[in-house]
BAVEX-530518 format. One record per residue (C-alpha): residue number from 1; residue in three letters; x, y, z. Coordinates in nm, 4 decimals. Each point is the difference from the previous one (the first is absolute). Layout:
NODE   pos   code          u          v          w
NODE   NUM    ALA          X          Y          Z
...
END
This chain:
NODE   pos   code          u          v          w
NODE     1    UNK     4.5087     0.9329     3.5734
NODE     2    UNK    -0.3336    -0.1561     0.1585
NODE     3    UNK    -0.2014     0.2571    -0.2227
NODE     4    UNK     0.1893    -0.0791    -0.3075
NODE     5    UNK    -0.0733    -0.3852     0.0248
NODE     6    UNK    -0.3314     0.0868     0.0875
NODE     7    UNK    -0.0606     0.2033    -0.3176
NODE     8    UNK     0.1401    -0.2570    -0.2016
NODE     9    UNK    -0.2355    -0.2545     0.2538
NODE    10    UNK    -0.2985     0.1845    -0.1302
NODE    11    UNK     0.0854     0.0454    -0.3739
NODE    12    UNK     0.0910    -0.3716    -0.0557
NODE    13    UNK    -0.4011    -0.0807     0.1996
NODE    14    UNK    -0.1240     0.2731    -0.2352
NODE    15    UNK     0.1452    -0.1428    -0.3545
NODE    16    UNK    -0.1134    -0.3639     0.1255
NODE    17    UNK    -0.3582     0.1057     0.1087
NODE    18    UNK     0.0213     0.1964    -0.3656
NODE    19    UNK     0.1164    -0.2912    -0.1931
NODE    20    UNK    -0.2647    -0.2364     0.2029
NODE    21    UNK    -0.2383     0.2325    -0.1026
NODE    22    UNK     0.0997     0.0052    -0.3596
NODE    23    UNK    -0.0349    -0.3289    -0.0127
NODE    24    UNK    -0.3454    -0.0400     0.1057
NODE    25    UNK    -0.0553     0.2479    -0.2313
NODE    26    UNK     0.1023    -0.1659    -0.2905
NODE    27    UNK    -0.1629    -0.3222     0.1314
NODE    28    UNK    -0.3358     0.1886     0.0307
NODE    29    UNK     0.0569     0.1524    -0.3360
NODE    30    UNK    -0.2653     0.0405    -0.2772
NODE    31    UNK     0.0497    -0.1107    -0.3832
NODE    32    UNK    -0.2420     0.0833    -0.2705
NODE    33    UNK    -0.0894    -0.2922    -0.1606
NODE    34    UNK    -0.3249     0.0473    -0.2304
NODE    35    UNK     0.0024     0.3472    -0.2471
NODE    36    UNK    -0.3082     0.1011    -0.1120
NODE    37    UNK     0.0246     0.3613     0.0954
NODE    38    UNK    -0.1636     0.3257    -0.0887
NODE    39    UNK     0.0009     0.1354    -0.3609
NODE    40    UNK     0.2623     0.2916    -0.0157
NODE    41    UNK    -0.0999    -0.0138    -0.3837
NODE    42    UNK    -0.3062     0.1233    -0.2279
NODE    43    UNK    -0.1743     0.1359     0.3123
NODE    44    UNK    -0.3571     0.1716     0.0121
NODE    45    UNK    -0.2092     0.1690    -0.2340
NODE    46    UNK     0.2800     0.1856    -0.1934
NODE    47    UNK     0.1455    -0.3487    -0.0964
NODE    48    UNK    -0.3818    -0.0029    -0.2340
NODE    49    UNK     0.0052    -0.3683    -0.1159
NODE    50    UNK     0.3383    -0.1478     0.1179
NODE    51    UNK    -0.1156     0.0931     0.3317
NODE    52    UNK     0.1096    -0.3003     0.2439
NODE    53    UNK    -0.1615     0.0663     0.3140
NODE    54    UNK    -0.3443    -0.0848     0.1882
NODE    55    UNK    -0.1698    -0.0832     0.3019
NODE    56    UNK    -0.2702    -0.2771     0.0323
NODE    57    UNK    -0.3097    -0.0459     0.2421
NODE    58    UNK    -0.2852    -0.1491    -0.0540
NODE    59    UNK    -0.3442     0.1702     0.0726
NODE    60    UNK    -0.2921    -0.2455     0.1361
NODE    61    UNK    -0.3358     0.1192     0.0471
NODE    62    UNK    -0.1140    -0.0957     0.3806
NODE    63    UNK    -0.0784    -0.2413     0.1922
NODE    64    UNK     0.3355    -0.1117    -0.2380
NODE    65    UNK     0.3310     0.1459     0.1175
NODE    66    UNK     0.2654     0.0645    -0.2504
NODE    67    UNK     0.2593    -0.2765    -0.0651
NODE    68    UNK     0.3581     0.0629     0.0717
NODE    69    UNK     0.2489     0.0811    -0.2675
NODE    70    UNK     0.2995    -0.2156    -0.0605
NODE    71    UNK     0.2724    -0.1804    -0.1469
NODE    72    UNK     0.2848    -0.3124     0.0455
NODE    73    UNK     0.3171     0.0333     0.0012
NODE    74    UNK     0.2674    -0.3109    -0.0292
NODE    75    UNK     0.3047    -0.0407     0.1861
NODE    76    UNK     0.3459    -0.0721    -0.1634
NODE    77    UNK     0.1567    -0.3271     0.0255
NODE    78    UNK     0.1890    -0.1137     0.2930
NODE    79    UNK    -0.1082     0.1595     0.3911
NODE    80    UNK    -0.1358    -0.0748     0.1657
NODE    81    UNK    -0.1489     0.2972     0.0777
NODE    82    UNK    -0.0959     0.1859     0.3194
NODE    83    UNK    -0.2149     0.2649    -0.1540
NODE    84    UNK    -0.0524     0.3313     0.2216
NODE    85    UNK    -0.1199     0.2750    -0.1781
NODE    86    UNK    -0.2016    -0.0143    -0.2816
NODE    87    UNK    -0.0520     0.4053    -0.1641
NODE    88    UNK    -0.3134     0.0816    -0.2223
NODE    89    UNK    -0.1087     0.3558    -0.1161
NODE    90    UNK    -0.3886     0.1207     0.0611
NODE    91    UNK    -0.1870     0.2848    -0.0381
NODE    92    UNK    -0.1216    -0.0727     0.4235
NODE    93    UNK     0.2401     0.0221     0.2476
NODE    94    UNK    -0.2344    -0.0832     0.2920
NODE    95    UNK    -0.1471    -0.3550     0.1567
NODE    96    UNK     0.1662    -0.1508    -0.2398
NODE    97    UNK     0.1118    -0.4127     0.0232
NODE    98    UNK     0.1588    -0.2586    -0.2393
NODE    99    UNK    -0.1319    -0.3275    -0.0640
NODE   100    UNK     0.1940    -0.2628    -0.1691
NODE   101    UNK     0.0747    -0.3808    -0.0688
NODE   102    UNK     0.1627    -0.2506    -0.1937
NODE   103    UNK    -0.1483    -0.0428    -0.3607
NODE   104    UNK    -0.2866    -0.2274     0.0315
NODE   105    UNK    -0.0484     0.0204     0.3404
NODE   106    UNK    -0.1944     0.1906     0.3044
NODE   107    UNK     0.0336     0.3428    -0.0023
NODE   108    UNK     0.0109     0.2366     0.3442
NODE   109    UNK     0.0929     0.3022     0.1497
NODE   110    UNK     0.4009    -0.0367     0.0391
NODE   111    UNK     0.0722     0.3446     0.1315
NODE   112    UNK    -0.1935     0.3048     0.1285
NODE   113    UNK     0.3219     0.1522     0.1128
NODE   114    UNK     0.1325     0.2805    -0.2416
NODE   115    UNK     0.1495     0.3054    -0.0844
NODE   116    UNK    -0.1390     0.2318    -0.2576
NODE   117    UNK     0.2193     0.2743    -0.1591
NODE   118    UNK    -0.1257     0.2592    -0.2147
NODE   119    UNK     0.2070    -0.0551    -0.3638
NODE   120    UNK    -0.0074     0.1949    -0.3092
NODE   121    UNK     0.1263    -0.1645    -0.3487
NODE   122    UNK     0.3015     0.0716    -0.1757
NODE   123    UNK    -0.1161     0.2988    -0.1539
NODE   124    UNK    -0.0968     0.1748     0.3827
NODE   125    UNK    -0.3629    -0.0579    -0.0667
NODE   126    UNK    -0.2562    -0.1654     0.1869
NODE   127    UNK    -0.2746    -0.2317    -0.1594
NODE   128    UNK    -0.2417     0.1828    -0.2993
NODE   129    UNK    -0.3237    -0.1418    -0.0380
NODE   130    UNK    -0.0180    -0.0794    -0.3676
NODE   131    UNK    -0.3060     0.1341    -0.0950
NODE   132    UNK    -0.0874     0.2765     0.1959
NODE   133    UNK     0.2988     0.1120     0.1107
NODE   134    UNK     0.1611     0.1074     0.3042
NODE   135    UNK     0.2345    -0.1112     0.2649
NODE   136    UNK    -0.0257    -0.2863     0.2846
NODE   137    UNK     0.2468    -0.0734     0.2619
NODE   138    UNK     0.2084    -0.2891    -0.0813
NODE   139    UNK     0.1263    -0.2285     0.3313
NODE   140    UNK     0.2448    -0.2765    -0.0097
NODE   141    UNK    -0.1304    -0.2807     0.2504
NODE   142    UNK     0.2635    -0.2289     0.1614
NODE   143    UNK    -0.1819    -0.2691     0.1682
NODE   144    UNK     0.2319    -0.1726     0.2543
NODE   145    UNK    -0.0385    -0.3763    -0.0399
NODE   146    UNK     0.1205    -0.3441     0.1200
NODE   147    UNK     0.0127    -0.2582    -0.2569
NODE   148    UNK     0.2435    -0.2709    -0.0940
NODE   149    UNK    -0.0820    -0.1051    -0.3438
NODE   150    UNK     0.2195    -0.2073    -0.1860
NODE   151    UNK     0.2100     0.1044    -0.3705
NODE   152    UNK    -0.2120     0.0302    -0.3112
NODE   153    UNK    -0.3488     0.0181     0.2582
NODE   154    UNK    -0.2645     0.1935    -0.2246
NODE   155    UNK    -0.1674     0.1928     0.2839
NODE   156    UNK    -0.3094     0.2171    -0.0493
NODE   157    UNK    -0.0614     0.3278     0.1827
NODE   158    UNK    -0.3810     0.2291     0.0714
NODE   159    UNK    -0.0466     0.3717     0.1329
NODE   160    UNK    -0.2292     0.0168     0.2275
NODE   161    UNK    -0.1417     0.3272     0.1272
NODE   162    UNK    -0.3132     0.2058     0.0916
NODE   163    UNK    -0.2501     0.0287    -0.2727
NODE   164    UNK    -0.1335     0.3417    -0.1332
NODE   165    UNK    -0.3924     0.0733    -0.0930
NODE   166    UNK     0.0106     0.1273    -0.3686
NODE   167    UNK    -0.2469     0.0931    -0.2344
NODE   168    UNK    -0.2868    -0.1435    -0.0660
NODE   169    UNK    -0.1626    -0.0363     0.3332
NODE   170    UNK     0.1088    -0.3430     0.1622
NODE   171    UNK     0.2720    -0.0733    -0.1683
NODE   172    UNK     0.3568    -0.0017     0.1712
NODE   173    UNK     0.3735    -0.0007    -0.1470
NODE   174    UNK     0.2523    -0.1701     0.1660
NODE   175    UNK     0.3870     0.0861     0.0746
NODE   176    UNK     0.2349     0.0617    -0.2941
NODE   177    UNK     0.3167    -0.2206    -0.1251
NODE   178    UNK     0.2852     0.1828    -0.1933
NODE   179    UNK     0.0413    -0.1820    -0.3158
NODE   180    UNK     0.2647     0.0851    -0.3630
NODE   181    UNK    -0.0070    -0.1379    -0.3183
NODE   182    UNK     0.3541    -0.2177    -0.0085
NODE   183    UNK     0.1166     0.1156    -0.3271
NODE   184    UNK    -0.1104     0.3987     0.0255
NODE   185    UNK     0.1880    -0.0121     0.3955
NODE   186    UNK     0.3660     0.1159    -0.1079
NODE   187    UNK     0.0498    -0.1994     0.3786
NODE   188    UNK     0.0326    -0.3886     0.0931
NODE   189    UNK    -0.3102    -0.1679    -0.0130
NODE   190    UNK     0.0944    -0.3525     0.0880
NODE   191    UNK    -0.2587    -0.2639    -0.0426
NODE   192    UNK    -0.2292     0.1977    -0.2038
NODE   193    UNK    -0.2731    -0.2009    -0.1769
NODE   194    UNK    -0.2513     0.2473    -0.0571
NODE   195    UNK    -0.2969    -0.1314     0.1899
NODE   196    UNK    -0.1279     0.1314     0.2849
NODE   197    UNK    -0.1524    -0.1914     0.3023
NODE   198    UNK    -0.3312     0.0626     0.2121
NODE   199    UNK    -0.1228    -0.1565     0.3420
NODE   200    UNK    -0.3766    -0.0227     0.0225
NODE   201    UNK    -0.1975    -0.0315     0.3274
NODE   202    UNK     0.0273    -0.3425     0.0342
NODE   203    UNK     0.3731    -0.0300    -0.0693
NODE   204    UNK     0.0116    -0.1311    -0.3389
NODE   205    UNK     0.2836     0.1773    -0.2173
NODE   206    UNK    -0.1124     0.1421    -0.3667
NODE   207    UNK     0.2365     0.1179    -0.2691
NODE   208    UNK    -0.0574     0.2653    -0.2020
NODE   209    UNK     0.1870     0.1631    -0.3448
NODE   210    UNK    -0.0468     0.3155     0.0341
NODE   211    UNK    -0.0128     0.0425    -0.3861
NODE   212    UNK    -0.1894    -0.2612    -0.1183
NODE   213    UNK    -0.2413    -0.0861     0.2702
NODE   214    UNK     0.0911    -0.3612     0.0308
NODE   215    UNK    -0.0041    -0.1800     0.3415
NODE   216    UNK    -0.2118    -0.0706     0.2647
NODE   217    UNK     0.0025     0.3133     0.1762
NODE   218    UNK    -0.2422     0.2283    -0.2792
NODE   219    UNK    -0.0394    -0.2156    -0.3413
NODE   220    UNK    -0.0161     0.2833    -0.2953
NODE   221    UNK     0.0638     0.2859     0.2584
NODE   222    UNK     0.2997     0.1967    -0.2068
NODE   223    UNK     0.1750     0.2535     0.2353
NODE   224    UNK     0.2865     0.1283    -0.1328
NODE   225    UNK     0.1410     0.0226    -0.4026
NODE   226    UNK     0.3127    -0.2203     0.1655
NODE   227    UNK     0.0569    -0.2879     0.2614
NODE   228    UNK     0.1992     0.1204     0.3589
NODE   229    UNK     0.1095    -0.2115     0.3202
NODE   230    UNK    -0.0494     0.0216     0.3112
NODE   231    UNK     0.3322     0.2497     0.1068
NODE   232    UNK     0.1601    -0.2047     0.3191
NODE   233    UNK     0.3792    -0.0165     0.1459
NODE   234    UNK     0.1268    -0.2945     0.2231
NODE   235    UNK     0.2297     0.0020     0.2545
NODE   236    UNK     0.1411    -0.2862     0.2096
NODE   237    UNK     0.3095    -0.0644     0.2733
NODE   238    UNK     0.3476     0.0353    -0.1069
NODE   239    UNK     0.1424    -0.3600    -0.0115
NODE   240    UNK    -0.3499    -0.1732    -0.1733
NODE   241    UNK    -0.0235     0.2403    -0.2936
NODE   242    UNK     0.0897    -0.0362    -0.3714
NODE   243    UNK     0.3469     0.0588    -0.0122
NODE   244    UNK     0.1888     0.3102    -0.1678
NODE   245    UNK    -0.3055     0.2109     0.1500
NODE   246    UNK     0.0738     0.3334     0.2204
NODE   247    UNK    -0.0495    -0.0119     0.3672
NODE   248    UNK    -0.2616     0.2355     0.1631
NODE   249    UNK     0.1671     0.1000     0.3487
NODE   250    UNK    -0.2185    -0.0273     0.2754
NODE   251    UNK     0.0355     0.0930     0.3515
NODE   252    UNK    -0.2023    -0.1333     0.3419
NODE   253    UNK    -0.1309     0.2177     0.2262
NODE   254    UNK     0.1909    -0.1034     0.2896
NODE   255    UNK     0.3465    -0.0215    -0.2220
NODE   256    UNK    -0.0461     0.3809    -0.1225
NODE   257    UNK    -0.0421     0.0869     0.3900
NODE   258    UNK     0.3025    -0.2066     0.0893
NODE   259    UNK     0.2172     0.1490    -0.2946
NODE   260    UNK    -0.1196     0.3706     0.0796
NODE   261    UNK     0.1051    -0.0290     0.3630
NODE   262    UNK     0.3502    -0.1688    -0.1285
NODE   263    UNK     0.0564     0.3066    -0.1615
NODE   264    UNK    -0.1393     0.2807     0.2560
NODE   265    UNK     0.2789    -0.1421     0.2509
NODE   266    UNK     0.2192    -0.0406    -0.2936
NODE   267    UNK    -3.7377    -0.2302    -3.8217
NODE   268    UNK    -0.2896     0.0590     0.3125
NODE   269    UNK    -0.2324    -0.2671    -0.1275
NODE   270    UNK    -0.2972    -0.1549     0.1416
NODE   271    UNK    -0.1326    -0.2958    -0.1349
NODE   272    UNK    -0.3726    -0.0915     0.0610
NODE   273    UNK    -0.0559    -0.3861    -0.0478
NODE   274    UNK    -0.2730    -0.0977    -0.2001
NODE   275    UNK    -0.2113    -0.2198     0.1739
END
């Protein structure tokens, strides 16, 4: 009889540590809450002009290092919003960090915490170089963040990352930013406005249309038959996110050690600015 109420002792502990635990869970809980994910439509060189994706860097000839790549994205209405991850795709998967800021404001490094996953597209392939040809590795970057922005925030977003020495002598590329044409996608691509942003070395953020040239960032330069954005999801905390969205479980270190020992007892482009 003891051992019997002592089963039933443990099993009753073991559903309410579970059901604690679930409930941190769900507390601690991601939801998506910007779209602007990778092209699963029109991909590479076999797509010949409805082709929707590319990668931007710029190239800088020394003692001038590249400027980073980058983009905005705006928040929906309501939050507000604890922001944690923010996910970009690259061409670089290593020394990476994300700098951001409010439209209109400073700019700095927000995160140099991430995880970088090598991805292919829809279609099982990796990146193809447009002109040449050939494969890259493709890596999606979630950079782990802390920011509490408020609803409808336009926020703007840079890669950083090692530089490269290219061709000719003295001049460097920097790292690459994922980018899709909105309408060519065949995949949400929330906020898209076709222009493109660049931070120079003293912080200042350019625009660029990749078709046309305008903006600050090149005036005339033309690098692409088609404008693209900046590819970028958004995640926040379950309980400040847009509602109807899908929560993201996630799961503490110390909570997945607790729970496990509750259940053992029971288009590559470059684009050379013209100075």
């Amino acid at each position: 009889m003891h051992t019997q109420i002592t089963q039933r002792s443990l099993c009753a502990r073991l559903l309410l540590a579970v059901s604690l635990l679930a409930g941190s869970l769900a507390a601690s809980a991601q939801v998506m809450i910007v779209d602007r994910g990778l092209p699963n439509a029109n991909l590479n060189n076999a797509a010949a002009a409805n082709r929707s994706n590319f990668a931007w860097a710029d190239i800088e000839t020394l003692p001038v290092t590249p400027f980073l790549p980058g983009d905005s994205f705006t928040l929906p209405a309501g939050g507000p919003f604890a922001v944690s991850t923010i996910r970009v795709w690259s061409l670089s998967s290593v020394g990476l960090s994300l700098r951001g800021g409010i439209a209109g404001g400073p700019i700095a490094v927000v995160s140099n915490t991430y995880t970088a996953t090598p991805v292919t597209y829809a279609n099982a392939q990796t990146y193809e170089r447009s002109i040449v040809g050939g494969f890259l590795p493709l890596f999606q970057i979630d950079f782990t963040v802390n920011l509490p922005l408020a609803g409808g925030t336009n926020y703007q977003y840079f890669l950083d990352g090692p530089a490269t020495p290219t061709l000719p002598a003295g001049d460097q590329v920097g790292v690459f930013l994922h980018a899709s044409n909105a309408a060519l996608s065949g995949s949400p691509q929330q906020g898209s406005d076709g222009i493109l942003l660049f931070l120079d070395n003293a912080g200042t953020v350019l625009t660029w249309n990749a078709a046309t040239g305008a903006g600050t960032y090149c005036p005339g330069c033309i690098g692409a038959d088609k404008v693209s954005d900046g590819n970028v999801q958004v995640f926040a905390f379950a309980g400040v996110g847009a509602p109807g969205t899908t929560p993201v479980p996630t799961l503490s270190t110390p909570a997945l050690a607790l729970l496990t020992l509750l259940f053992a007892g029971a288009a590559f482009v470059v684009m050379r600015r013209r100075g």
